[in-house]
C-alpha positions, 0 to 999 in steps of 0.5 A: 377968772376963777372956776367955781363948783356950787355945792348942792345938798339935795333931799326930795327936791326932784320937782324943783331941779330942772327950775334950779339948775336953769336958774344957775345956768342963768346966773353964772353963765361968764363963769367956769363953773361945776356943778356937784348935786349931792343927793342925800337919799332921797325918797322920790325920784332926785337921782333920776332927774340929776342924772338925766341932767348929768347926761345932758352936761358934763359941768353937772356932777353928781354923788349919790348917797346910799341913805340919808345922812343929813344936810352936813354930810352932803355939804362935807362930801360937795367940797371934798370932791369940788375943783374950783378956787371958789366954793359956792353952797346954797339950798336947792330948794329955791329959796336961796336965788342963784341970782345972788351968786354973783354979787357973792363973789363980787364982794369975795374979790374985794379981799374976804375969804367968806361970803355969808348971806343974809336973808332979807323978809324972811318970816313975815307975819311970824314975828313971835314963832319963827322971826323972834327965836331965829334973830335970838339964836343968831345973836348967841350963836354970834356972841358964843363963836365970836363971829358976828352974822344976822343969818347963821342958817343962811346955806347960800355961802361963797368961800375960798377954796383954801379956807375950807377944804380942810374943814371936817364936819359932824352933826349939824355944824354946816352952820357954822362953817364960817367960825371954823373959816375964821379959825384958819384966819380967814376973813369973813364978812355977810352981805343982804341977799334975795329970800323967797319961800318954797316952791316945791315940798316942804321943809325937812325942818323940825323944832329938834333941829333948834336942840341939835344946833345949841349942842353943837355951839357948845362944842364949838366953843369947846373947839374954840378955846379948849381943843388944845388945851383940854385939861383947862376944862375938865380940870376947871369943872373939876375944881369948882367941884371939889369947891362944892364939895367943900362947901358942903362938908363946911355947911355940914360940920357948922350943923354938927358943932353947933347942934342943930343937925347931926350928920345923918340928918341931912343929905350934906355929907352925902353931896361932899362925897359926889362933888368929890368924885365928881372932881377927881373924875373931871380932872381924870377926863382932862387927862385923857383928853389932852392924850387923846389931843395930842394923839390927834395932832401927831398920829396925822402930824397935824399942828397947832398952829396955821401958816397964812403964807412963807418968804424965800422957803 
C-alpha cells in the first residue's frame, strides 16, 4: 500500500486542529501515512498546538515559517519535504472532510495522476455574489488552461508523487497545479466531494484574491504556449503594433492629401510614432526573453521535453 503525506497549510487555524488531526487519523487509518502541518505565520497560537501534537506522534510533522507568505508557499514547502508515493492537500479549516480522502485515492488507483475535488452546495443562498462568479471563473480558468474542472479553488487534491514534485510555484498558482500536472502528461480528472462551511475563524479570503488569480491565469497561458517560444509573443504584440502604427500614419496622410487636417492638427502622427517604438521595443523584449529562456533551460540542464518512460536504457 502506498505511503501518503497529506499536505496542510495552516494560518490562524489553532482552535480547529486537534478537530482535524482526529478527523484525519480517522480517515486514513489503513494507510502509511505522514502528516506535514505547514504553519504559515500565524498570529495565534497554531505552532504550539502543532508541536504539542508532533510530541504525541511522530507521522506529524511540522515546518514553521518565520512570516506569512501565502497559501502557495506553504503548499510548495509541503511537497517538497513530503516522502510519500501519494501527495494529498486539503484546507485545514474543516471545510474540505478528511473522509473524503479515500475515495480520493480510490479513484487515483484506477490510472490517473491527479484527483481534484469538487465541492458540492456550496454558497447556497449566495447564488448572484459568490456561486455566480465562482462558477465563471472556473469556466475560463477551464476554457484558458485547457483542463476542464468545476472547482478550481477546491485545495482538497490527491496527486501522484511524480507528476508534482518538480513543480515550482509563485504567487497564487496552487490553484492550478492540476495544469502544470497535465503539463508533465499526467492525467487528471475531478470527482463530487463533501463541503461544509467554517467552523472555527474566518476566512483569510478577500475579493483582491479574484484580481491575483486572473494575473496569474494569464501567465499560465503564457507558460502554456510561449515559454519555449517566447519571441512568438513579444514579437506578435509587436507586429500588431507596428500595424497600428501604420494605420495611423495612413489615416493621418489621407487627412493631408485631401485637405481636410494638417498634420499638427491631430494627435495622428503622434500615435504612429508610439506604436512604432511600442514594436521595436516589443520585439526587443522577445529577444531577451527567448536568452533568458535558454538561459533557464541550460544553466540547470533542464529540457524541453518530458520522458513518460524508457525501454532497455
Amino acid at each position: 500500500m502506498p505511503k501518503l503525506s497529506i499536505v496542510l497549510p495552516i494560518y490562524n487555524e489553532a482552535r480547529g486542529i486537534p478537530e482535524l488531526f482526529e478527523q484525519i487519523q480517522n480517515a486514513v487509518a489503513q494507510y502509511d501515512y505522514e502528516i506535514i502541518a505547514v504553519n504559515d505565520g500565524s498570529k495565534d497560537n497554531s505552532f504550539e498546538v502543532l508541536a504539542d501534537w508532533a510530541a504525541k506522534d511522530k507521522r506529524i510533522k511540522v515546518i514553521n515559517f518565520r512570516e506569512n507568505s501565502g497559501q502557495t508557499a506553504a503548499i510548495h514547502a509541503g511537497t517538497r519535504f513530503a516522502s510519500g508515493e501519494i501527495i494529498v492537500l486539503m484546507d485545514s479549516d474543516l471545510e474540505n472532510l478528511p473522509s473524503d480522502i479515500p475515495m480520493l485515492i480510490n479513484k487515483l488507483e484506477e490510472g490517473y495522476d491527479v484527483v481534484s475535488g469538487w465541492r458540492q452546495k456550496r454558497w447556497q443562498g449566495e447564488f448572484l455574489t459568490r456561486k455566480l462568479p465562482s462558477l465563471l471563473a472556473n469556466k475560463l480558468i477551464s476554457k484558458v488552461s485547457g483542463v476542464p474542472l468545476h472547482d478550481y479553488g477546491c485545495t482538497l487534491k490527491v496527486y501522484r508523487r511524480e507528476v508534482i514534485e518538480d513543480v515550482r510555484l509563485y504567487g497564487q498558482m496552487h490553484r492550478f497545479i492540476p495544469v502544470y500536472c497535465k503539463w508533465q502528461g499526467g492525467v487528471v480528472t475531478e470527482v463530487p466531494v463533501n463541503y461544509q462551511p467554517r467552523k472555527y475563524g474566518k476566512s483569510n479570503y478577500g475579493m483582491s484574491r479574484t484580481f491575483k488569480v486572473l494575473l496569474d491565469l494569464i501567465l499560465i497561458k503564457f507558460l502554456a504556449k510561449y515559454m519555449q517560444r517566447p519571441i512568438h509573443f513579444f514579437g506578435g504584440a509587436g507586429f500588431l503594433s507596428f500595424f497600428l502604427g501604420f494605420l495611423t500614419f495612413s489615416l493621418a496622410a489621407y487627412f493631408k492629401l485631401t485637405g481636410q487636417k494638417d498634420f499638427v492638427q491631430t494627435p495622428l502622427p503622434i500615435l504612429t510614432a508610439m506604436f512604432f517604438i511600442i514594436g521595436v521595443l516589443m520585439i526587443l523584449l522577445g529577444v531577451m526573453a527567448e536568452i533568458l529562456m535558454r538561459t533557464y533551460y541550460e544553466s540547470q540542464n533542464k529540457f524541453t521535453f518530458t520522458i513518460k518512460n524508457k525501454i532497455n536504457f
